[in-house]
C-alpha positions as protocol buffer text, in pm:
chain_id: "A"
residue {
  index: 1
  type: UNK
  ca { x: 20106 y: 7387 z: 10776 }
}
residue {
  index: 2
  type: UNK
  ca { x: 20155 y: 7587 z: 11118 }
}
residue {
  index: 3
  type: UNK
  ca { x: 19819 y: 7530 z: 11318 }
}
residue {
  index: 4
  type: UNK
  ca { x: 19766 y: 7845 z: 11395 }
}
residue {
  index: 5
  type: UNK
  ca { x: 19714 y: 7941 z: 11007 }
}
residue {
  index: 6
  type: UNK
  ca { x: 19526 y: 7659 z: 10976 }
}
residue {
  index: 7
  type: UNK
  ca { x: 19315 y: 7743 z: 11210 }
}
residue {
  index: 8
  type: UNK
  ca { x: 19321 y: 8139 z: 11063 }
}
residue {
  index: 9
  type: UNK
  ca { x: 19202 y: 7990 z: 10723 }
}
residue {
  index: 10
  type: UNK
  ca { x: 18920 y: 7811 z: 10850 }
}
residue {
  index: 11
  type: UNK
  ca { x: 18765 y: 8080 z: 11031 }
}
residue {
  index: 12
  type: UNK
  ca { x: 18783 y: 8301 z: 10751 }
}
residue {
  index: 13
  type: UNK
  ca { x: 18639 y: 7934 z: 10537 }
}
residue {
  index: 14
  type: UNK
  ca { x: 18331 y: 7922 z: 10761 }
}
residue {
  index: 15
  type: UNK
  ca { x: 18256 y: 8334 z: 10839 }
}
residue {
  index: 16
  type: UNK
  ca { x: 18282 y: 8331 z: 10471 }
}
residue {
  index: 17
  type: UNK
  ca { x: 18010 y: 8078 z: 10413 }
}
residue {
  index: 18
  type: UNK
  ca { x: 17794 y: 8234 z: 10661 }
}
residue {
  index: 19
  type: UNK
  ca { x: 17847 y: 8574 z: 10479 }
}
residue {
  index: 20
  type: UNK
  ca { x: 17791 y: 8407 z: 10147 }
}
residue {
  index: 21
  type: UNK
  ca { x: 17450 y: 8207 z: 10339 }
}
residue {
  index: 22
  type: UNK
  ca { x: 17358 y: 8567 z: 10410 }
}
residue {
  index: 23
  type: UNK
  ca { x: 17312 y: 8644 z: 10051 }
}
residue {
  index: 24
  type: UNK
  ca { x: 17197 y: 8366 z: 9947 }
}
residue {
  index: 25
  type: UNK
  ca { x: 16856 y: 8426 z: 10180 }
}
residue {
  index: 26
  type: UNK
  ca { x: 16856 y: 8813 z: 10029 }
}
residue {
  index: 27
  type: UNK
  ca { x: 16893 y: 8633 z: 9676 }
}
residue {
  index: 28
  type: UNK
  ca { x: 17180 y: 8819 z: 9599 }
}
residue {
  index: 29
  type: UNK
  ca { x: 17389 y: 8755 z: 9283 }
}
residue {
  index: 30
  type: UNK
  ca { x: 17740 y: 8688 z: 9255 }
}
residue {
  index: 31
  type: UNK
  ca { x: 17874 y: 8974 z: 9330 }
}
residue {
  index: 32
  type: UNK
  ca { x: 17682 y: 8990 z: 9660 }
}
residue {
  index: 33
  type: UNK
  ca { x: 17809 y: 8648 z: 9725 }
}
residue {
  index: 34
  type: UNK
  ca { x: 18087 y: 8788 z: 9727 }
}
residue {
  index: 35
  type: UNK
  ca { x: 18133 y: 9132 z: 9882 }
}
residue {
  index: 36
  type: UNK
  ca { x: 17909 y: 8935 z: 10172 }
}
residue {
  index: 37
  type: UNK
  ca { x: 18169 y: 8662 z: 10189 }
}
residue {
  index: 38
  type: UNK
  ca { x: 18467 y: 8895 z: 10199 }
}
residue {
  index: 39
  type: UNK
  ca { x: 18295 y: 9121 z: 10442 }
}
residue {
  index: 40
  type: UNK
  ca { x: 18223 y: 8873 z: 10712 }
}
residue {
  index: 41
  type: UNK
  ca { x: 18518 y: 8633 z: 10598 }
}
residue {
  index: 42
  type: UNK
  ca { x: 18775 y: 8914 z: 10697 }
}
residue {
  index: 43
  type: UNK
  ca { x: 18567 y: 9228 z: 10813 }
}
residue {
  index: 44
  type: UNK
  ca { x: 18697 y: 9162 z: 11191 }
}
residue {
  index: 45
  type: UNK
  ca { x: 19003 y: 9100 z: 11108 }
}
residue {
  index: 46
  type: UNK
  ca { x: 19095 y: 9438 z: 10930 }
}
residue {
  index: 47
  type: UNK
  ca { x: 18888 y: 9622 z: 11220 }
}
residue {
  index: 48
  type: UNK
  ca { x: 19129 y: 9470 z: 11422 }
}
residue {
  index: 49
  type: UNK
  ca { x: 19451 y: 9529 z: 11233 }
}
residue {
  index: 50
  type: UNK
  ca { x: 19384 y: 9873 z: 11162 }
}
residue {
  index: 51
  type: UNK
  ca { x: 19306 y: 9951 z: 11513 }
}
residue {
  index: 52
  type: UNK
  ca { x: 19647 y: 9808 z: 11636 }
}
residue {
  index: 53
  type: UNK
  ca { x: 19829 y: 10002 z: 11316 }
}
residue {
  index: 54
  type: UNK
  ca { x: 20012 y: 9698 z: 11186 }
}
residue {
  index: 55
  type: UNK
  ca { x: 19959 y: 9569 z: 10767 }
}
residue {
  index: 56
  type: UNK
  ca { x: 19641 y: 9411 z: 10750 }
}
residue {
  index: 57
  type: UNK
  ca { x: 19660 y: 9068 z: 10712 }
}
residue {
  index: 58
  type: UNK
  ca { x: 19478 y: 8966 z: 10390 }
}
residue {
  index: 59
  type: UNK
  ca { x: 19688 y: 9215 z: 10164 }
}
residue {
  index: 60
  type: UNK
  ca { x: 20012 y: 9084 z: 10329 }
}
residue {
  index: 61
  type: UNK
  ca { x: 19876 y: 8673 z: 10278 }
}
residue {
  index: 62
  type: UNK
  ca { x: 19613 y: 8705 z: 9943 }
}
residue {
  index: 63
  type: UNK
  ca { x: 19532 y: 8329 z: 10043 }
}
residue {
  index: 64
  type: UNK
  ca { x: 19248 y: 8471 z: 10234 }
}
residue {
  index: 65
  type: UNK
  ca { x: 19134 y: 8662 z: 9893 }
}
residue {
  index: 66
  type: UNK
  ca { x: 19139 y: 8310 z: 9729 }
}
residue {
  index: 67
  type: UNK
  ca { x: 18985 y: 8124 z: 10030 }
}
residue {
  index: 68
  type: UNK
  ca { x: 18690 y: 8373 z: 10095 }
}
residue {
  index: 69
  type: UNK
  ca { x: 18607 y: 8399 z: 9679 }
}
residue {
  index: 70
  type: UNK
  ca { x: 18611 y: 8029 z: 9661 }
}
residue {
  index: 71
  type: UNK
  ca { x: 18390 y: 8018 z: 9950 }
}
residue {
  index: 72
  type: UNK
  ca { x: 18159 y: 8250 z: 9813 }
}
residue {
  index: 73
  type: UNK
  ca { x: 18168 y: 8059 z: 9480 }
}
residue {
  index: 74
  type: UNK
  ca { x: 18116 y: 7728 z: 9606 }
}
residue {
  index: 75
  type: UNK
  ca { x: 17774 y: 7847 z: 9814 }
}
residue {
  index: 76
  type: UNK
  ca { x: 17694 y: 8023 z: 9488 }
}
residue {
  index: 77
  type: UNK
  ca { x: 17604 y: 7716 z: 9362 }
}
residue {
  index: 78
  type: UNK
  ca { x: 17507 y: 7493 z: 9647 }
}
residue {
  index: 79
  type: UNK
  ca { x: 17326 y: 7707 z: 9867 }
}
residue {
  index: 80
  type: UNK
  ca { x: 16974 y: 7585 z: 9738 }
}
residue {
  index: 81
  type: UNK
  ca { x: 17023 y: 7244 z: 9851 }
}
residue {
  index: 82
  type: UNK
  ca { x: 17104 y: 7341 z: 10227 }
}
residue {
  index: 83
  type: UNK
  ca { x: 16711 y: 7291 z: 10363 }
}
residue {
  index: 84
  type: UNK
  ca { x: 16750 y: 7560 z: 10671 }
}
residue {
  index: 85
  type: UNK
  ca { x: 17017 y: 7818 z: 10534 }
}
residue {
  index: 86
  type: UNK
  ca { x: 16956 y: 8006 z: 10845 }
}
residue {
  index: 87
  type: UNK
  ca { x: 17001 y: 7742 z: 11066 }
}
residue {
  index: 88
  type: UNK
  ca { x: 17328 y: 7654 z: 10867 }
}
residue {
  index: 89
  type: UNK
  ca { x: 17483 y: 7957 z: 10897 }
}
residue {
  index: 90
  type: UNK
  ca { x: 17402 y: 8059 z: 11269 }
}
residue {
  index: 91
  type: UNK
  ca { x: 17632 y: 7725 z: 11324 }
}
residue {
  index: 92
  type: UNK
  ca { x: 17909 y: 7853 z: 11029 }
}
residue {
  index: 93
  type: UNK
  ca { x: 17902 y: 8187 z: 11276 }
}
residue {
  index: 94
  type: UNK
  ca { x: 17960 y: 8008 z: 11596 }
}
residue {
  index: 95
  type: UNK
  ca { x: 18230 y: 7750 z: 11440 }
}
residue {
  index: 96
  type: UNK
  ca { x: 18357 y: 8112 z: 11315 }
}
residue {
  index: 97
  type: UNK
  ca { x: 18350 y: 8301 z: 11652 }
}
residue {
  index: 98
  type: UNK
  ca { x: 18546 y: 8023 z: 11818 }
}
residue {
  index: 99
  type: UNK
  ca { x: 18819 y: 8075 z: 11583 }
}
residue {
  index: 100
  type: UNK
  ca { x: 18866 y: 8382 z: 11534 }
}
residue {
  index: 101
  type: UNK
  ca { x: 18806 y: 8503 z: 11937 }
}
residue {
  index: 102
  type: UNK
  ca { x: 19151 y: 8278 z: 11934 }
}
residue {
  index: 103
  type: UNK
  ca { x: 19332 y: 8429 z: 11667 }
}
residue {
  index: 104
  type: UNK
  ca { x: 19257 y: 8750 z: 11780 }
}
residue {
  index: 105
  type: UNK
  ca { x: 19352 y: 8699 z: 12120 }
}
residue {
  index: 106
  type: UNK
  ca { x: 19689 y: 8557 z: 12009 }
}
residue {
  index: 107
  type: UNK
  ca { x: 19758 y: 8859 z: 11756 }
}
residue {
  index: 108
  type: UNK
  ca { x: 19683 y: 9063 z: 12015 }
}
residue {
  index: 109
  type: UNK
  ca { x: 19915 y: 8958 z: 12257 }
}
residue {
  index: 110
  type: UNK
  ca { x: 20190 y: 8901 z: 12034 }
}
residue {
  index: 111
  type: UNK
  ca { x: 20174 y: 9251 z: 11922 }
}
residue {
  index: 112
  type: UNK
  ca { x: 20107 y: 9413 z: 12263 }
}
residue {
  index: 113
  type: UNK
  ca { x: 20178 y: 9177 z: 12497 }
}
residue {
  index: 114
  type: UNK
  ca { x: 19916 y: 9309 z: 12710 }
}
residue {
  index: 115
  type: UNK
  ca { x: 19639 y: 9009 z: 12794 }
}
residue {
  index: 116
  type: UNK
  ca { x: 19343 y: 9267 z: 12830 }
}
residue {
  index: 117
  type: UNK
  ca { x: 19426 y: 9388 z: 12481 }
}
residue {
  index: 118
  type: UNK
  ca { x: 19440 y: 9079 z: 12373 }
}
residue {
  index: 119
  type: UNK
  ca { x: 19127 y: 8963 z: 12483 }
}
residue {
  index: 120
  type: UNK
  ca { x: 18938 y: 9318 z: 12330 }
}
residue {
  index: 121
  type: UNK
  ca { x: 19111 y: 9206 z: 12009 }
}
residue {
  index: 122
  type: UNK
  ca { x: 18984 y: 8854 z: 12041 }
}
residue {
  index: 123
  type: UNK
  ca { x: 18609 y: 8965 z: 12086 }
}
residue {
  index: 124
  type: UNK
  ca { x: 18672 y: 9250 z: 11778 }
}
residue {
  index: 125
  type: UNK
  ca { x: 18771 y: 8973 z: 11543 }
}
residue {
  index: 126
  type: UNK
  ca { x: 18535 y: 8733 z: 11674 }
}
residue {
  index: 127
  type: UNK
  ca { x: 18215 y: 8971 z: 11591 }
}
residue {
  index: 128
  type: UNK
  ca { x: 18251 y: 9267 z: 11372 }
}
residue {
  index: 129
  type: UNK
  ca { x: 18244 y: 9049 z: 11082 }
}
residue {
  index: 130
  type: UNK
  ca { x: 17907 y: 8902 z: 11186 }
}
residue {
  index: 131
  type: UNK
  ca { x: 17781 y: 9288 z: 11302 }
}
residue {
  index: 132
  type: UNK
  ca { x: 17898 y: 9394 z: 10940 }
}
residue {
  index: 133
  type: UNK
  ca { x: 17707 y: 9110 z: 10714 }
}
residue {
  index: 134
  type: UNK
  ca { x: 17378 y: 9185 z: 10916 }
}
residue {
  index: 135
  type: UNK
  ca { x: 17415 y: 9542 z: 10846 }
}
residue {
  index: 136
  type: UNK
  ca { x: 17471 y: 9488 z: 10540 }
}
residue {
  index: 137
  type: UNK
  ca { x: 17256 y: 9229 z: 10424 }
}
residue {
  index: 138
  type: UNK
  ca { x: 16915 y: 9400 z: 10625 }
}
residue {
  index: 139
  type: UNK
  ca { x: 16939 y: 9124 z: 10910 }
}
residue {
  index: 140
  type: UNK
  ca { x: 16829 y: 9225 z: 11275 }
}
residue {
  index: 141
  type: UNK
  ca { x: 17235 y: 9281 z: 11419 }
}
residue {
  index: 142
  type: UNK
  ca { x: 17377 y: 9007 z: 11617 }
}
residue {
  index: 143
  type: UNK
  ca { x: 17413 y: 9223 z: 11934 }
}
residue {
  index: 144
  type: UNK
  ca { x: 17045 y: 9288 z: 11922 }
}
residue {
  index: 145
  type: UNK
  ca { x: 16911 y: 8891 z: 11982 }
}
residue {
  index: 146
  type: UNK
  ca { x: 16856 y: 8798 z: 12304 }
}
residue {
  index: 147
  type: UNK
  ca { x: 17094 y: 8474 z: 12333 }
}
residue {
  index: 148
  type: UNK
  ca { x: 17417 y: 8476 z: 12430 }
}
residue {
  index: 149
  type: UNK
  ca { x: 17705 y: 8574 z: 12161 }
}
residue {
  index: 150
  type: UNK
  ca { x: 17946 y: 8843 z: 12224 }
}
residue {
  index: 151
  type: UNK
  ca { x: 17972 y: 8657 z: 12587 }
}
residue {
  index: 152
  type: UNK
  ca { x: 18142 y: 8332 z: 12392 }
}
residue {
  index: 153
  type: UNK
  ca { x: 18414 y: 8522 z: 12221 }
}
residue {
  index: 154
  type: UNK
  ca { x: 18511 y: 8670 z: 12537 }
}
residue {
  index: 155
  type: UNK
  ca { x: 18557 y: 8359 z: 12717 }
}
residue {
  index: 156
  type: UNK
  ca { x: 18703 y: 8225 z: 12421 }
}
residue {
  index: 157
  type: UNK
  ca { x: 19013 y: 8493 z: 12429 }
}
residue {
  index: 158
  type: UNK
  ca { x: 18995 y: 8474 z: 12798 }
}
residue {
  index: 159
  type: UNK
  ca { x: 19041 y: 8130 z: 12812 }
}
residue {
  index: 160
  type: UNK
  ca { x: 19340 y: 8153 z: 12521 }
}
residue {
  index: 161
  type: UNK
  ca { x: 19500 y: 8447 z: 12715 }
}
residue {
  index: 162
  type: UNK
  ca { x: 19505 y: 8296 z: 12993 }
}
residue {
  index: 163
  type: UNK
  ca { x: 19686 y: 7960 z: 12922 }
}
residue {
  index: 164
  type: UNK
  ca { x: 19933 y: 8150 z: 12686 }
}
residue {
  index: 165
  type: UNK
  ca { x: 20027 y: 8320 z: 13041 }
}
residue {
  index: 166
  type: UNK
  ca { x: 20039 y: 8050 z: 13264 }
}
residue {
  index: 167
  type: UNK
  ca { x: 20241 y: 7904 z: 13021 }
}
residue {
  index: 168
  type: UNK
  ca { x: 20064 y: 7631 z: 12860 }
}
residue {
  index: 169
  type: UNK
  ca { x: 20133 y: 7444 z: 12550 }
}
residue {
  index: 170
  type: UNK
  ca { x: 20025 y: 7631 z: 12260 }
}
residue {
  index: 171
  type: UNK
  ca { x: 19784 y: 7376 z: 12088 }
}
residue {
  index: 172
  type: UNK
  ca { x: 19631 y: 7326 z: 12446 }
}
residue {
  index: 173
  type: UNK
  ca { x: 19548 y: 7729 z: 12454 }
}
residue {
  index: 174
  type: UNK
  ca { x: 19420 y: 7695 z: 12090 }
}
residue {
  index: 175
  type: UNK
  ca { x: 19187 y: 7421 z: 12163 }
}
residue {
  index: 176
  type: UNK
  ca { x: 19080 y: 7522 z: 12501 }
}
residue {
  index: 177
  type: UNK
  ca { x: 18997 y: 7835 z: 12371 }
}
residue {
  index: 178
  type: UNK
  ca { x: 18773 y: 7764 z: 12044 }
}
residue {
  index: 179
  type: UNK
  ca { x: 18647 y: 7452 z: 12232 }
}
residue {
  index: 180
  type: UNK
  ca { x: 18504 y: 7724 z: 12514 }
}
residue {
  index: 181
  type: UNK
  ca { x: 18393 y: 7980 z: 12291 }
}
residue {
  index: 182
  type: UNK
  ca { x: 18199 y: 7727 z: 12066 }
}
residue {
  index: 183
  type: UNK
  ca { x: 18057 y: 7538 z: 12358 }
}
residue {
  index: 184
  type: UNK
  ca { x: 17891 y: 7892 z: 12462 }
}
residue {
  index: 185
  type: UNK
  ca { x: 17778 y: 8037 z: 12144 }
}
residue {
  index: 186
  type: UNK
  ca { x: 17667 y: 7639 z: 12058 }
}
residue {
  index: 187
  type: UNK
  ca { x: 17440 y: 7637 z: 12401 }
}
residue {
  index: 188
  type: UNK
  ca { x: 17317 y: 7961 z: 12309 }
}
residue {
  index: 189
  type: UNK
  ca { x: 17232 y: 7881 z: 11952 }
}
residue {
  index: 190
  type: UNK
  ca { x: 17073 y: 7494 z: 12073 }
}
residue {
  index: 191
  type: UNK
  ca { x: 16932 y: 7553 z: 12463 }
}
residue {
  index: 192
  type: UNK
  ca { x: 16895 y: 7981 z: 12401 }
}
residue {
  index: 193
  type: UNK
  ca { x: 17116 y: 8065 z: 12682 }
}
residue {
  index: 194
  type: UNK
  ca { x: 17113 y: 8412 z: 12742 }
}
residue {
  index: 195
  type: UNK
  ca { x: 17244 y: 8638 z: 13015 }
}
residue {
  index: 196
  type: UNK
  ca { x: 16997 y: 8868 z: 13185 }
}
residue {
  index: 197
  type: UNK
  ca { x: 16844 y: 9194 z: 13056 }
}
residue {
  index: 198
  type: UNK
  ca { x: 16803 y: 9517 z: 13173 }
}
residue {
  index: 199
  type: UNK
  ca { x: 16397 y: 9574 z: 13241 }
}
residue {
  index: 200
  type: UNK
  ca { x: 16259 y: 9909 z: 13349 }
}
residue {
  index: 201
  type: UNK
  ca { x: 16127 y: 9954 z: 13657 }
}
residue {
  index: 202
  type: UNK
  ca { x: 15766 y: 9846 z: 13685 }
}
residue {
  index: 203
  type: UNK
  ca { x: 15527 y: 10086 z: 13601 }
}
residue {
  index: 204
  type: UNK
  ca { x: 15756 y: 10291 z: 13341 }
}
residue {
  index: 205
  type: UNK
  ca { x: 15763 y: 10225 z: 12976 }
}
residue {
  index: 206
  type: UNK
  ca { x: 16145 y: 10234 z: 12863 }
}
residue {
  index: 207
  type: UNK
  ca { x: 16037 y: 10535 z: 12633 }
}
residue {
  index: 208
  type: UNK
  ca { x: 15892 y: 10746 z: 12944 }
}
residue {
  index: 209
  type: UNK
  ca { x: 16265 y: 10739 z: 13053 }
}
residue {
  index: 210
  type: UNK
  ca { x: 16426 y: 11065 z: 13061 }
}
């Protein structure tokens, strides 16, 4: 199988899982499971597609139908024997990020050919799917926590962009890529890396701000 489907299928695998984790903590039934799964399994992915104009991707390959229903089957029915399902799927979303910041990246630039575009498309695939299961399954939104996230996709693509440039070998981007974009959100997730906030200046409350 080429390696970069491979490596498409498992991020939808694991985003799906974390979508599916998602409803398992909301107690969802199967249906849930499932419009979770699919949501976060390929949610980034359309965003991305549709934004660039070309056939989305999981009604041109229905593999990704099978992959994220099995997915969302299989934690169905296994999901209550996981001890921290939140823990789980925080490292599901990461192993997910890494992936898809990569494939996004390299869609992007194949269709463009323009490496900032690429890298925007990168970060879109990388985390709408996770901003679209906490909308939709009541969860305070990724972008709202204070450790780092949206930071690892970029370097991620970056890092992927990049080495497609310069002319690297393509497994080398690949890896380089997820490998950075993992290694970030995974810091984030273990040591709670962040990147600093805006704070008011002292003496004003943020909602005294014009």
């Amino acid at each position: 199988m080429d390696p970069v489907l491979f490596l498409d299928y498992c991020g939808v695998a694991v985003f799906a899982a974390a979508g599916a984790l998602a409803a398992s903590r909301k107690q969802m039934d199967i249906i849930g499971f499932l419009f979770l799964a699919g949501a976060t399994g390929v949610g980034g992915g359309t965003f991305r597609d549709l934004i660039m104009g070309v056939p989305v991707f999981w009604m041109v390959n229905h593999d990704y139908v099978l992959i994220w229903t099995a997915t969302a089957i299989l934690v169905f029915f296994t999901a209550h024997r996981v001890e921290s399902r939140y823990k789980l799927l925080l490292w599901l979303d990461a192993l997910g990020l890494a992936a898809f910041a990569v494939m996004g990246a390299a869609k992007g630039l194949s269709v463009t050919g323009s490496p900032i575009i690429a890298i925007i498309m990168g970060v879109l695939t990388a985390t709408f799917g996770g901003i679209l299961r906490d909308l939709l399954a009541g969860e305070p939104s990724v972008l709202l926590r204070p450790e780092v996230y949206i930071t690892a996709a970029v370097g991620g693509a970056s890092v992927y962009t990049l080495g497609e440039l310069a002319g690297m070998p393509l497994l080398f981007c690949q890896l380089g890529g997820f490998l950075v974009a993992f290694v970030i959100r995974g810091g984030a997730i273990r040591f709670g890396w962040r990147i600093p906030r805006y704070k008011s200046r002292p003496g004003r409350r943020p909602e005294d701000i014009p």
